[in-house]
C-alpha positions in Angstrom: -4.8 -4.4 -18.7 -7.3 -6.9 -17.0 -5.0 -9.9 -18.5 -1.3 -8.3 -18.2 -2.6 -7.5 -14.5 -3.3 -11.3 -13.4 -0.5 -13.0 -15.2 2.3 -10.4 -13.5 0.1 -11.1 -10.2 0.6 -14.7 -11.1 4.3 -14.9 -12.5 5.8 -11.7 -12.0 6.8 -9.3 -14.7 9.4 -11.8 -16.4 7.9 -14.9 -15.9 4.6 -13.0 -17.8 5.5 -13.6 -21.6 3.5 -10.9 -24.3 2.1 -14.3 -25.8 0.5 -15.3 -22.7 -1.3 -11.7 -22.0 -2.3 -11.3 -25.6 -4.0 -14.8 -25.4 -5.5 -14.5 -22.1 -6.8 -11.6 -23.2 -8.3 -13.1 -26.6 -5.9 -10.4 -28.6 -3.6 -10.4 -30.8 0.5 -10.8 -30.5 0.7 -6.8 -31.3 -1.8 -5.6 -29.1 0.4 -5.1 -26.4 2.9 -2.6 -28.5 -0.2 -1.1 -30.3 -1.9 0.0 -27.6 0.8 0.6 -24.8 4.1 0.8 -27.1 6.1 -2.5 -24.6 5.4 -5.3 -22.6 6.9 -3.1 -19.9 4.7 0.0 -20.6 1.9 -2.1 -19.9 3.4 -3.0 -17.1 4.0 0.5 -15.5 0.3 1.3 -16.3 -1.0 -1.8 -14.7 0.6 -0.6 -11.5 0.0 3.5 -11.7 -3.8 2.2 -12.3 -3.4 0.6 -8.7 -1.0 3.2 -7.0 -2.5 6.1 -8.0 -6.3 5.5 -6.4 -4.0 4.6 -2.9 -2.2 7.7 -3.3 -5.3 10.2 -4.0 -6.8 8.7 -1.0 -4.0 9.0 1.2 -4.1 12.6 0.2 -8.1 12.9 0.6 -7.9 11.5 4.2 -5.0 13.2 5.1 -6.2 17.1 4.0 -9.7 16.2 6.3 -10.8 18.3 8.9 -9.3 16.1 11.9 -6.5 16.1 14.4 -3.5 14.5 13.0 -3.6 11.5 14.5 -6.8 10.9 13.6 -5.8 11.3 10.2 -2.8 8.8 10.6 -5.4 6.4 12.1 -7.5 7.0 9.2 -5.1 6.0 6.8 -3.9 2.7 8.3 -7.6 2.1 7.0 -7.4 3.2 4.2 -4.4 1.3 3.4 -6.1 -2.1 4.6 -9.7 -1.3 2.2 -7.5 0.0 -0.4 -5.4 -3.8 -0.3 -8.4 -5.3 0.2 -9.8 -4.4 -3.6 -6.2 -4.8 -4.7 -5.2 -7.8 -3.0 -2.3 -8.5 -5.9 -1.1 -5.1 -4.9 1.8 -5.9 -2.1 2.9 -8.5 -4.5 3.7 -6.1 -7.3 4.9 -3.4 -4.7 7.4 -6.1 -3.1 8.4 -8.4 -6.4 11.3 -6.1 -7.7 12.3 -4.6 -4.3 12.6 -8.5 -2.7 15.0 -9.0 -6.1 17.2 -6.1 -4.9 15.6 -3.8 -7.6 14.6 -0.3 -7.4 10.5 -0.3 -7.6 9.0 1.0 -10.7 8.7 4.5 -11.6 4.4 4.3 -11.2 5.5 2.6 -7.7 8.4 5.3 -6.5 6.6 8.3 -7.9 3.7 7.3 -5.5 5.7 6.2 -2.6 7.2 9.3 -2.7 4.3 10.9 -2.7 2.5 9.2 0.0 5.3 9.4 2.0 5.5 13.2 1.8 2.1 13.6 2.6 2.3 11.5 5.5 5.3 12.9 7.0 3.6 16.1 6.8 1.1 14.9 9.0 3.4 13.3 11.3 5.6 16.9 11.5 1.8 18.6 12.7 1.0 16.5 14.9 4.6 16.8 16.5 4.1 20.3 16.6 0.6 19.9 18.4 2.0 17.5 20.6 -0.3 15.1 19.8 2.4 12.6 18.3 5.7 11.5 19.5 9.3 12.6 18.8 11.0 10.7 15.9 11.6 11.1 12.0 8.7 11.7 10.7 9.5 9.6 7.1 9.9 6.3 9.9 7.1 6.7 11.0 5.8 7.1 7.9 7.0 3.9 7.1 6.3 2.1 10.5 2.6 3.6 10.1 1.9 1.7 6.2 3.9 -1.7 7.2 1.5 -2.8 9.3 -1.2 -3.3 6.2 2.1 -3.9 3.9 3.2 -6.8 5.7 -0.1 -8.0 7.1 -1.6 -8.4 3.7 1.4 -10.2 2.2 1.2 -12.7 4.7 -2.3 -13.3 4.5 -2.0 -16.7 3.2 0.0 -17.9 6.2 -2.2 -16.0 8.5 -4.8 -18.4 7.2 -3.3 -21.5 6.3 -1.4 -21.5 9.4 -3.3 -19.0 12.3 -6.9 -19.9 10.9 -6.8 -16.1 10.1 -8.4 -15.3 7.4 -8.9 -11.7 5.9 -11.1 -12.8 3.2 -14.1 -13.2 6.0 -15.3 -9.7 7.2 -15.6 -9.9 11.0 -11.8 -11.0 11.2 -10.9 -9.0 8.8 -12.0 -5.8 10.2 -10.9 -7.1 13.7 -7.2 -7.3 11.8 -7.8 -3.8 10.9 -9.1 -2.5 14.9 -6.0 -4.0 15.8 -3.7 -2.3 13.8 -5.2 0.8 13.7 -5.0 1.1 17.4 -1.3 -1.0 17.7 -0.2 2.0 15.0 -1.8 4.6 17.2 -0.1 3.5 20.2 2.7 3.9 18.6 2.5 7.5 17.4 0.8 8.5 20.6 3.5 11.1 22.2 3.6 10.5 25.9 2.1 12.9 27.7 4.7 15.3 29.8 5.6 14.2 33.3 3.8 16.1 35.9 7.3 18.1 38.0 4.9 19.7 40.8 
């Protein structure tokens, strides 16, 4: 797992051949179809053992005791920590969509999931008023691009901005920000005063 994981971080899932994981991983050429049956059911595991921790705590933070837009707030965090120990994690996510491909079944049975749950939390805050007027599945998905795209780009964001995520205090600034940016957004308005 360990060795199929960094080489498709490294080369994507085609460019990572069955000899190269069975070497790195000091096994041999069978290994792969002994113990997961394909090259590509290794692959789905590597990413359902990285989707499914994201999507349990999506749920966990979303079923808290809290007002929903606390919640939503919450998980823009959650997002960011959960990249943070899974930094090849966007990569995989984005690698067959950015080919024009449908994402893996780990990957859509997830997203699906996570989106559900969050659009749930976006419809009760709607009803309490406490977040704005839209479809709730785009904001959904204007909520989680905002750790998405920030932690694909963090190479440019350091190489080029002198921003870099690996060092605590700016990555947990990067993570104030878009918490509050996301919140803003979300925030419903409050009602015009007509007295």
């Amino acid at each position: 797992m360990r060795a199929g994981r960094e080489l498709f971080a490294e080369q994507g899932y085609d460019g990572a051949s069955v000899r190269a994981i069975t070497s790195r991983a000091e096994a041999n050429l069978g290994a792969i179809t002994y113990h997961f049956g394909s090259k590509q059911a290794l692959y789905h595991e590597v990413l359902r053992s990285m989707v499914v921790p994201l999507r349990d705590r999506v749920a966990e933070v979303a079923s808290r005791d809290a007002p929903p837009l606390d919640r939503l707030d919450a998980v823009v965090e959650a997002y960011f920590r959960h990249f943070a120990a899974h930094g090849d994690l966007p990569r995989f996510l984005m690698e067959r969509i950015a080919a024009g491909q449908l994402p893996p079944p780990p990957v859509a049975v997830a997203m699906k999931s996570i989106l559900g749950t969050l659009a749930g939390l976006v419809r009760e805050g709607q009803r309490q008023r406490s977040v704005r007027d839209g479809d709730p599945v785009l904001l959904s998905l204007s909520l989680i691009a905002q750790p998405v795209y920030l932690t694909l780009v963090q190479t440019p964001l350091r190489d080029v901005l002198g921003l870099d995520l690996a060092d605590t205090e700016s990555f947990e600034r990067l993570v104030d920000h878009a918490r509050a940016f996301v919140r803003a957004g979300l925030t419903a308005s409050p009602l015009p005063d007509t007295a």
